[in-house]
C-alpha positions as CSV (number, residue, x, y, z in Angstrom):
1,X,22.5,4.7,-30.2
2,X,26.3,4.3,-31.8
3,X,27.4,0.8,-31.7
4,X,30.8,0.1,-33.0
5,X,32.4,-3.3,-33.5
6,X,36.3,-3.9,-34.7
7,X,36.2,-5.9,-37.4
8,X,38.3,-7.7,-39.9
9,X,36.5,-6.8,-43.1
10,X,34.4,-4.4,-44.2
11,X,31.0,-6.6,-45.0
12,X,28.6,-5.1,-42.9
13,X,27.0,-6.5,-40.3
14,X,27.8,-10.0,-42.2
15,X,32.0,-8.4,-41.1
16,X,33.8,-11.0,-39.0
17,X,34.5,-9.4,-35.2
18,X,38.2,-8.8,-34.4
19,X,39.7,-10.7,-31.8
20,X,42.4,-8.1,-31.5
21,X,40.6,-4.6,-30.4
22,X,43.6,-1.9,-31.3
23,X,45.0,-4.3,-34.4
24,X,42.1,-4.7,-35.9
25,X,41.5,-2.9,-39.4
26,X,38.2,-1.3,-39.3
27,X,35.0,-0.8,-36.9
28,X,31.6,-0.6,-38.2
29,X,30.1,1.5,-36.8
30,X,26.0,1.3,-36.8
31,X,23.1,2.9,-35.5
32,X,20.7,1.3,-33.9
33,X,18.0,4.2,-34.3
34,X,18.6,5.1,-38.1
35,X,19.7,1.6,-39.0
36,X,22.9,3.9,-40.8
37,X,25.8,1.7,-41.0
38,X,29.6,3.0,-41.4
39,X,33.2,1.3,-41.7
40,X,35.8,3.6,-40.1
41,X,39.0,2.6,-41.0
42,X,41.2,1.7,-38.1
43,X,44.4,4.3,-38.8
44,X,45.3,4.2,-34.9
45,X,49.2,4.4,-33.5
46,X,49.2,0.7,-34.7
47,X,48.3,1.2,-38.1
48,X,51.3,4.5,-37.9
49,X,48.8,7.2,-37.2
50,X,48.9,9.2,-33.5
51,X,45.2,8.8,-32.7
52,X,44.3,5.8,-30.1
53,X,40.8,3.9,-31.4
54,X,39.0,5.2,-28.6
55,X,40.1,8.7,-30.0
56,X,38.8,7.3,-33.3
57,X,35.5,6.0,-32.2
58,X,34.9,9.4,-29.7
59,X,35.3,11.7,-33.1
60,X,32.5,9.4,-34.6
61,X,29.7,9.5,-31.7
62,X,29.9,6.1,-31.0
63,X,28.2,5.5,-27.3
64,X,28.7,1.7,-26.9
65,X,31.4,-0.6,-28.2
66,X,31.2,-4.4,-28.4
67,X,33.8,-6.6,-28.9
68,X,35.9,-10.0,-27.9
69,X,38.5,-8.3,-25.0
70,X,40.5,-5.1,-24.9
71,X,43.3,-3.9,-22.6
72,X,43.1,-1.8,-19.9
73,X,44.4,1.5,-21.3
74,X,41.7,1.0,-23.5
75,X,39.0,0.1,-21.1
76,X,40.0,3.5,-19.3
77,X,40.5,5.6,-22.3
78,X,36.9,4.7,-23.2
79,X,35.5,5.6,-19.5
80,X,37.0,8.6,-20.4
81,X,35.3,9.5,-23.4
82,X,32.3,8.2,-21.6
83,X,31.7,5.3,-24.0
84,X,30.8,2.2,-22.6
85,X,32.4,-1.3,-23.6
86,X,31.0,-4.7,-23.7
87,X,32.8,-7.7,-23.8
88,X,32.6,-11.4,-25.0
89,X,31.5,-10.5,-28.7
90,X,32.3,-12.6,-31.5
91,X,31.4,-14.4,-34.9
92,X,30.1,-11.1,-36.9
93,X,28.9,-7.4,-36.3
94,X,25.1,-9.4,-36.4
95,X,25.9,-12.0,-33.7
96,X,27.3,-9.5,-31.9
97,X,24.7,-6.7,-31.8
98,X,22.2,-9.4,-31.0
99,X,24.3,-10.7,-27.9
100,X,24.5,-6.9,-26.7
101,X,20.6,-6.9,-27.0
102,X,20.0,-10.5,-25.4
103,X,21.8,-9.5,-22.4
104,X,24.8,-11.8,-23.4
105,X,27.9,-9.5,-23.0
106,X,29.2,-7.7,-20.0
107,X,30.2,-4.8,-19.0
108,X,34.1,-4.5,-19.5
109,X,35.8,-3.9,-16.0
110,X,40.1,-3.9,-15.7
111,X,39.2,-7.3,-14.5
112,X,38.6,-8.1,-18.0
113,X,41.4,-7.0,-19.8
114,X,43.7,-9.1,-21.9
115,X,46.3,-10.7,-19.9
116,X,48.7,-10.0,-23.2
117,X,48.1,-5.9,-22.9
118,X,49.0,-6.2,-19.3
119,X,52.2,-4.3,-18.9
């Protein structure tokens, strides 16, 4: 299984989770079965590219994402792609992976969106 995470650095699983989904720089991107790990950087619409991250992380296999919040575009885009997206993630790529495995996340709903991305 694909996990990715958006993160602000590129350290591995020791990479500090971005608050900000779409604005943050990378996502690590790690497989749980191989134990693989890969930083993809983030060169989305708001980095001046014309891909959307879901678009991003779809090219790359990813089958879950975890991460703090998201908007709702992005929550659908990902239903979409048929990826499904956690929420509630933080400190780094480590905590986080081990919150998806405790049961500590949830599954992202439009009910969880960012107020800030509502439009």
């Amino acid at each position: 299984m694909k996990i990715a995470v958006p993160v602000l650095d590129t350290r591995e699983l020791d990479a500090q989770v971005s608050e900000h989904f779409g604005r943050a720089p990378a996502f690590m991107i790690v497989d749980l079965n191989t134990k693989e790990k890969k930083v993809v950087p983030n060169d989305g619409e708001h980095f001046g590219g014309t891909r959307v991250a879901p678009e991003i992380l779809a090219d790359e296999g990813v089958e879950v994402v975890l991460c703090s919040g998201l908007g709702p575009r992005a929550i659908n885009m990902f239903e979409q792609f048929g990826i499904e997206v956690y929420v509630g993630a933080s400190g780094t790529v480590k905590d986080a992976i081990e919150a998806f495995q405790s049961g500590l996340l949830h599954k992202a709903s439009d009910s969880d969106a960012c107020e800030m991305h509502r439009h």
